[in-house]
KOLTI-567626 format. One record per residue: z, y, x of N, C-alpha, C in turn. Coordinates in steps of 0.05 Angstrom, whole numbers, plus 5000, padded with zeros to 4 digits. Atoms other than C-alpha are relative to their C-alpha. Last residue first. Example, Ala and Ser with C-alpha at 12.3 -4.5 7.8 and 13.67 -1.06 7.14 Angstrom:
<nodes>
499949764984514349795273501450224985500049765018515649105246500050245018
</nodes>
This chain:
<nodes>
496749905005123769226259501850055020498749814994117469256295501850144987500449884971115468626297501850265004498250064983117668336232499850265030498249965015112568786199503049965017500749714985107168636249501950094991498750034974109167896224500150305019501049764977108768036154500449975025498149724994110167346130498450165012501649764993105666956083501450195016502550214985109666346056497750155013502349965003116266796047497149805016501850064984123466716054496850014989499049864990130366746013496550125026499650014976128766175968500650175030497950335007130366295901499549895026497950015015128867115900501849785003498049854987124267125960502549924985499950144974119766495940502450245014498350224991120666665874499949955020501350214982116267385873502549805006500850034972118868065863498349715015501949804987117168135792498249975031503350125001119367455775498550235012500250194982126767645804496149895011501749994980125768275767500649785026502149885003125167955706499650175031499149765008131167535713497250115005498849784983128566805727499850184984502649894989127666255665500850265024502450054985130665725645498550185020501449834997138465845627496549945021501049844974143465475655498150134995498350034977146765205595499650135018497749945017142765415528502549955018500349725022135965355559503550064989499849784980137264705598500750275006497350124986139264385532500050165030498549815012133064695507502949965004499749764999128964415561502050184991498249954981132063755548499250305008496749954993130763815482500750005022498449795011123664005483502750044992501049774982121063475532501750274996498549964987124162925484500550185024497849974994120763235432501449905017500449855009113763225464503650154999499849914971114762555498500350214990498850074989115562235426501050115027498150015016110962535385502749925016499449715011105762525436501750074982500049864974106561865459500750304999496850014991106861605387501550085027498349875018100862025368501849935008499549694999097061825428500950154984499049994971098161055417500950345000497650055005096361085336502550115029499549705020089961385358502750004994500149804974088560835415501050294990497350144998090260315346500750235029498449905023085460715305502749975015499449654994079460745365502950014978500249895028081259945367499950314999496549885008079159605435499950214971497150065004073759115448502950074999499450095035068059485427502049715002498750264995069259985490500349814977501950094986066060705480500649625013502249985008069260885418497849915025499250165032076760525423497050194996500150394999076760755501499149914972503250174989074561395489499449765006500349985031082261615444495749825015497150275012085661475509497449984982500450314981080361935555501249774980503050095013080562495493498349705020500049945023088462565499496549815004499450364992087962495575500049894968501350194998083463115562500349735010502750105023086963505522498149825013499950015029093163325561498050024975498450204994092063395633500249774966501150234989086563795643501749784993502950125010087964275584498849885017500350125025095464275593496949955000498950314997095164345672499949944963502350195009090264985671500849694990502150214992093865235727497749824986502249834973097265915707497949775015499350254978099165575636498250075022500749974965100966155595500449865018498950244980100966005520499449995022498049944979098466615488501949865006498150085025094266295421503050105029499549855022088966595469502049904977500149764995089866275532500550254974497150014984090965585503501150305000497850075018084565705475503450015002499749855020080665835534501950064971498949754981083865385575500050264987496349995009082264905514501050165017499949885035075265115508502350035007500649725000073865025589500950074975498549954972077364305594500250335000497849925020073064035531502050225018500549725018065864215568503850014982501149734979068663845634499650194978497249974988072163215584500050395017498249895024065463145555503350085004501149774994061963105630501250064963498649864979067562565647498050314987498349944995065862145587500950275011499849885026058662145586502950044991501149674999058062015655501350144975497749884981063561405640499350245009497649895019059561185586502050205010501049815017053661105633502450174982500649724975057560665686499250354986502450074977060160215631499450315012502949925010066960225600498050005021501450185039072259685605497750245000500250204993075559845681498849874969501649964968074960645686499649675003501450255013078160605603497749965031499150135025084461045611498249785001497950104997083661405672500749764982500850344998075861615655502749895006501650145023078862255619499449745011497450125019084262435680498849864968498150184990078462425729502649934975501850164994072962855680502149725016500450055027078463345670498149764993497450145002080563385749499449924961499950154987073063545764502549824997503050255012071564015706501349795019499450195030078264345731498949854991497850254985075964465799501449914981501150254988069664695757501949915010499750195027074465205720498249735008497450115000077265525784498949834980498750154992069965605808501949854996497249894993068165995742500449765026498050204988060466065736502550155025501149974966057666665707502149755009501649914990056266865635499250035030498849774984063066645606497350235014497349845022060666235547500950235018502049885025053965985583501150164984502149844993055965985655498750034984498449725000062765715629497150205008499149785017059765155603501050245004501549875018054664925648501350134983501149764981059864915703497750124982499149684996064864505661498050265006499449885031060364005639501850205006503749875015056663925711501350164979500049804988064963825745496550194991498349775010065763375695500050265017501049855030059963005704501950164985503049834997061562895777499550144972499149754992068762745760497650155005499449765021065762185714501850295008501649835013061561915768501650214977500949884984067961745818496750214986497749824988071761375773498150305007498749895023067061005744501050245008503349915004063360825812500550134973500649794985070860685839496850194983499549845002071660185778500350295018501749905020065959825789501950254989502849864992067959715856498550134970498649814990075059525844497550215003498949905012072158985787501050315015502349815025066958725831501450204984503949884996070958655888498750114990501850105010077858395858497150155009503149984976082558635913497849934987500750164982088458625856497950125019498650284990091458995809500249755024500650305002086559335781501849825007499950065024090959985780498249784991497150214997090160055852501249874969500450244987082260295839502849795001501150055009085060875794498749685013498449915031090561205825498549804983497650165011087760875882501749964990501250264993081261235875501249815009501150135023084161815849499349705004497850235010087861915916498849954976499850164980080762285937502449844999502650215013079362595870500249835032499350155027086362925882497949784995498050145008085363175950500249824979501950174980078663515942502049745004501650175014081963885883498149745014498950065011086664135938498349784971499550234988081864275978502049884988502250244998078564635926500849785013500150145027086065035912497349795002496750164999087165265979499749794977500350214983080165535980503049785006501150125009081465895922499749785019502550174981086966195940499149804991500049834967091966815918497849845012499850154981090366525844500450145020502350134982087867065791502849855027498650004974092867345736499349795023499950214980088167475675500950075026501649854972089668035629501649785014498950174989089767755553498950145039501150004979090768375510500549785016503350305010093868285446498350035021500549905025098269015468498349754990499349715010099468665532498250064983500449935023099267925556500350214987502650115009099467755622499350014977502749894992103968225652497249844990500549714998109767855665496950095002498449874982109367075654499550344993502749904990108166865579501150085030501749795007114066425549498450055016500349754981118566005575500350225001497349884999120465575516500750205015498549835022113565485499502850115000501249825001111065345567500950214976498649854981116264815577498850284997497949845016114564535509500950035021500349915025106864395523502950145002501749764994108064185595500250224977497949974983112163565573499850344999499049965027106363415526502250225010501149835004101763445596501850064963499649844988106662975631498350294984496650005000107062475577500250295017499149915026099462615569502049995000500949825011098062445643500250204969498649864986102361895660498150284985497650094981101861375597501550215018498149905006095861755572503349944998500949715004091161855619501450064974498449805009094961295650498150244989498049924978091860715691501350294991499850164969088960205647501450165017499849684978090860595581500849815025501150024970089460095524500050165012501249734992093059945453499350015031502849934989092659285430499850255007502849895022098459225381497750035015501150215014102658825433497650064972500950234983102159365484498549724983504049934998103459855440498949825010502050025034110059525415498150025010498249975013112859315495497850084972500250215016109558945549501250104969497550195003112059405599499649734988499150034972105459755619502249795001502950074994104459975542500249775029500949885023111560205511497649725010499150285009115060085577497749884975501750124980111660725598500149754985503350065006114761035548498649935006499850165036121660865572497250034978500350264990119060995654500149864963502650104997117261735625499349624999503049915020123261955589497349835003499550085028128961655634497350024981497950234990128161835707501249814975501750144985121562255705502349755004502850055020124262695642499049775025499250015032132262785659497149815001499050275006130062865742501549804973501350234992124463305727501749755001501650085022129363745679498449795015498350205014133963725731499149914972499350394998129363975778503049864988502850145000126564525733500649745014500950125037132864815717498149885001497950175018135164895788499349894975501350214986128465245808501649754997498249964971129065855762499949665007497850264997122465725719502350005024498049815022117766455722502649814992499749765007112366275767501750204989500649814972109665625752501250275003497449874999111265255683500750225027500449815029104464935676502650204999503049824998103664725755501150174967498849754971111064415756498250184995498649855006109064005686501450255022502149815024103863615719501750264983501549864992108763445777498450184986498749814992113563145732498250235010499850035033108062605703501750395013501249795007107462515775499650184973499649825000113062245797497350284995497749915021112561575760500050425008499849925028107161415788500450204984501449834993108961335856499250184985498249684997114061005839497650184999498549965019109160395805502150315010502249955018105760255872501250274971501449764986112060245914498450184984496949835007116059725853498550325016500849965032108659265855502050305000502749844995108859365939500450084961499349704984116559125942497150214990498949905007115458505894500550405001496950024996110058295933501650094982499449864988102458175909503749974998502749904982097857775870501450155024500250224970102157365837500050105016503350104990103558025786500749815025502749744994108858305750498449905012500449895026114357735731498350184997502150215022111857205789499150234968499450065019115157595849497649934976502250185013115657585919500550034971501349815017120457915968498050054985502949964990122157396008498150124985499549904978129657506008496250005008499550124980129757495931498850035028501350205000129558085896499949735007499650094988132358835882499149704995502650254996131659355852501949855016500850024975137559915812497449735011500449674980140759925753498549875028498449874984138959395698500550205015500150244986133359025663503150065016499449944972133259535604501149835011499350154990128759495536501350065024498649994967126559855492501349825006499649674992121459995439502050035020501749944988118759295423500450225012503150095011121559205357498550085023500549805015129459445370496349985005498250095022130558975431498550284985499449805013125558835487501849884977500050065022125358345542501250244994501150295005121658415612500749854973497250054998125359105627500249714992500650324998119259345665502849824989503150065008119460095646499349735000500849965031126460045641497450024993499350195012127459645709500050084965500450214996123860125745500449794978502649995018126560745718499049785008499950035029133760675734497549924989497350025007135660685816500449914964498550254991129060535841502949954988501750145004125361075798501549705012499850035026130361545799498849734994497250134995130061485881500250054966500150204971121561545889503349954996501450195009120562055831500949775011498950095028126162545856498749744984496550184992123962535926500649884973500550204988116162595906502949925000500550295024119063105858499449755009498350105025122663535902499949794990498750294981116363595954502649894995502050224998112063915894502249815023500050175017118064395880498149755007497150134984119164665952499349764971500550154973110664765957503749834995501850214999111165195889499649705020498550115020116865615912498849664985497150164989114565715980500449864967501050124977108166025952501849785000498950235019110466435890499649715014498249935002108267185922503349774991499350094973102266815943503150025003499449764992101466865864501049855029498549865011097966185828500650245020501449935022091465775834502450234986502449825002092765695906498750144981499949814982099565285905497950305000497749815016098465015848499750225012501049885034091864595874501750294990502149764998095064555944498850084978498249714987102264195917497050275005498349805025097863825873501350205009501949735014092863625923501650124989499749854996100163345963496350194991497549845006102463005910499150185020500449875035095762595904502150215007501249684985097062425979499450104978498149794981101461875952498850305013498949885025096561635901501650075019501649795013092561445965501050164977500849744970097861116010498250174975497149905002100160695942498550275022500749865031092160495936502950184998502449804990092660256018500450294978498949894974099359845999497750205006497849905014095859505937501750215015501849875012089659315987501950174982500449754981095059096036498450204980497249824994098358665983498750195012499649905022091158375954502550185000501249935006089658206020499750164981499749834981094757856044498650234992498549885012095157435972500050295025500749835020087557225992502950184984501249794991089757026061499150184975498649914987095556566033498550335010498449835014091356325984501650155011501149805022086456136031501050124984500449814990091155806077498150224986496949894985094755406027498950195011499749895025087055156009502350225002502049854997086354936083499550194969499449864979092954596089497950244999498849815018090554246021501350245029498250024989083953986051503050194997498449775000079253985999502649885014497749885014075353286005501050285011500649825012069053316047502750054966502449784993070553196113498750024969498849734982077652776103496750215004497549895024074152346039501650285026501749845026068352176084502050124984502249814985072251996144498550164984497649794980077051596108498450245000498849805023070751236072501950225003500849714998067751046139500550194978500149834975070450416148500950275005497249954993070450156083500550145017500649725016061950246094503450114992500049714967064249676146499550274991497450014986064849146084500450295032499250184985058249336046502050025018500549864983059049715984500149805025497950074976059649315920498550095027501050104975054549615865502349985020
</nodes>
């Protein structure tokens, strides 16, 4: 049908009001990249205050006498995580091509970008600078987990050169692994935001610092296990209060984007399976111990968080109870356990970190029927095999140079005098009337 001559007219008009105006597209993408940076930028802010539950977690669950010491290490590792990370780890976790089948790769030393700080090889979605922020943040926690298990009895030198060895080399090259694009990756293995990426690297880590240690003073006599109680609990809840509060862009920022549904579904993940870990702990110990253990619920709660880590964006809401409150009953055995094969971890960090980033990895491949439980199995063997020994040589390299562990009566008196000179509790009536 031929339109009548003056209907010409008004075609313009019709084509500018309901054609897509590209100025107006431009601006939508523009607002939706804004969005997805700040949102990425918010999730950095929240995994950043992670470091400081951890400092209060430690802090509280160990000797007041060990205060300072605890507190200097936790604000160490942020440093250490945050300039290793720019200077080496970066570019080996992301090294964009591998040699030797997938297993490593390195982009170079140091970051850096063009002037408008943008990039295509990690995500549209966001800046260069924010992806590299995000990503440190990371990195230093892996370290952290291992501060808590080693508590107490680690002269303070040896420990940060072991963090900067294992968080500046170790972690970012396993990372690569999954995160990078590298073997696991291409075999299908799945760990959306680390339970065993950061968490089991750090909780293997753990393993052969403890063993090289040994037991602190006093906790193990004649086969006797005699428990060495926390100076503060309340130090330590808020501290667990902390953690499930950066969780959520430990875990939300790990989408990637501002996606709505996806950020939301994974908060509701997130957020139930610490609940059901904090149930599965509390029924278990009030059935095995005969009275509920506070310290071991703020464990239920971090056992439950480091289990949904892995699959908080592929399993459903239900799975994710059922998760977190199997993570809560595993959490209490293995403390237990741990305890008795006399492996002295004053915080609990191997059996939140490790048996149950362990049983988060391995939940993806049974509660998710698009990922392989064999190939999630394969993952946490080569993780574990791999982080494990490289954990236990540099220890023992530490061990055979400088020596790990303080003089006995250094530990007696308490690290915060011995390696710092000072105390997180002073007598002030004391001072007074010297």
């Amino acid at each position: 049908m031929q339109l009548p001559r003056k209907s010409f007219l008004i075609l313009p008009l019709l084509y500018v009001a309901v054609a897509p105006a590209p100025a107006a597209a431009q601006t939508a993408a523009d607002a939706m990249f804004a969005v997805n940076n700040t949102w990425m930028l918010v999730a950095t802010l929240l995994v950043f205050m992670m470091h400081l539950g951890f400092a209060f977690l430690e802090a509280g669950l160990t000797q007041s006498k060990n205060t300072v010491n605890i507190l200097f290490k936790n604000v160490s590792i942020i440093a250490i995580g945050l300039l290793t990370y720019a200077i080496v780890g970066f570019n080996l976790m992301y090294p964009g091509e591998f040699s030797m089948g997938g297993f490593f790769g390195f982009a170079g030393f140091g970051i850096g970008t063009d002037a408008a700080g943008l990039t295509s090889e990690y995500s549209e979605g966001y800046t260069y600078w924010t992806d590299f922020i995000f990503q440190a943040m990371f990195a230093a926690t892996a370290a952290t987990i291992v501060s808590g298990a080693v508590a107490e009895r680690i002269k303070l030198a040896s420990f940060l050169v072991f963090a900067t060895l294992y968080v500046g080399l170790v972690y970012p090259l396993v990372g690569s692994w999954k995160w990078g694009g590298g073997w696991l990756d291409e075999m299908g293995f799945y760990d959306f935001a680390g339970s065993t990426l950061v968490h089991s690297v750090g909780g293997w880590a753990a393993v052969a610092g403890v063993f090289l240690l040994g037991p602190r003073l006093g906790k193990y006599i004649n086969g006797r296990i005699h428990p060495i109680p926390g100076h503060s609990l309340p130090l330590a809840a808020a501290g667990m209060f902390l953690l499930w509060f950066g969780w959520f862009g430990f875990n939300g920022g790990s989408v990637l984007s501002a996606d709505p549904g996806l950020v939301s579904l994974v908060f509701v993940t997130t957020c139930l399976a610490a609940s059901a870990g904090i149930i599965g702990a509390m029924i278990t110990t009030w059935t095995v111990q005969k009275h509920p253990d506070l310290s071991m619920v703020l464990n239920g709660a971090l056992a439950g968080l480091v289990g949904i880590t892995a699959g908080a964006d592929v399993v459903s809401v239900m799975s994710a109870v059922i998760i977190g409150a199997v993570a809560g009953v595993l959490v209490v055995f293995s403390v237990i356990f741990i305890d008795r094969i006399k492996m002295d971890d004053p915080v609990g960090a191997i059996s939140v970190h490790l048996t149950c980033g362990i049983w988060g990895t391995l939940a993806v491949g049974i509660f998710s029927a698009d990922h392989s439980f064999l190939t999630q199995l394969i993952g946490v063997l080569a993780y574990g095999a791999f982080a494990f020994t490289a954990a236990f040589l540099i220890f023992s390299v530490i061990k055979a140079t400088m020596g790990l562990r303080v003089s006995e009566e250094d530990e007696r008196r308490g690290l915060d005098l011995s390696e710092h000179n000072m105390e997180a509790y002073p007598d002030y009536q004391i001072m007074i009337t010297r």
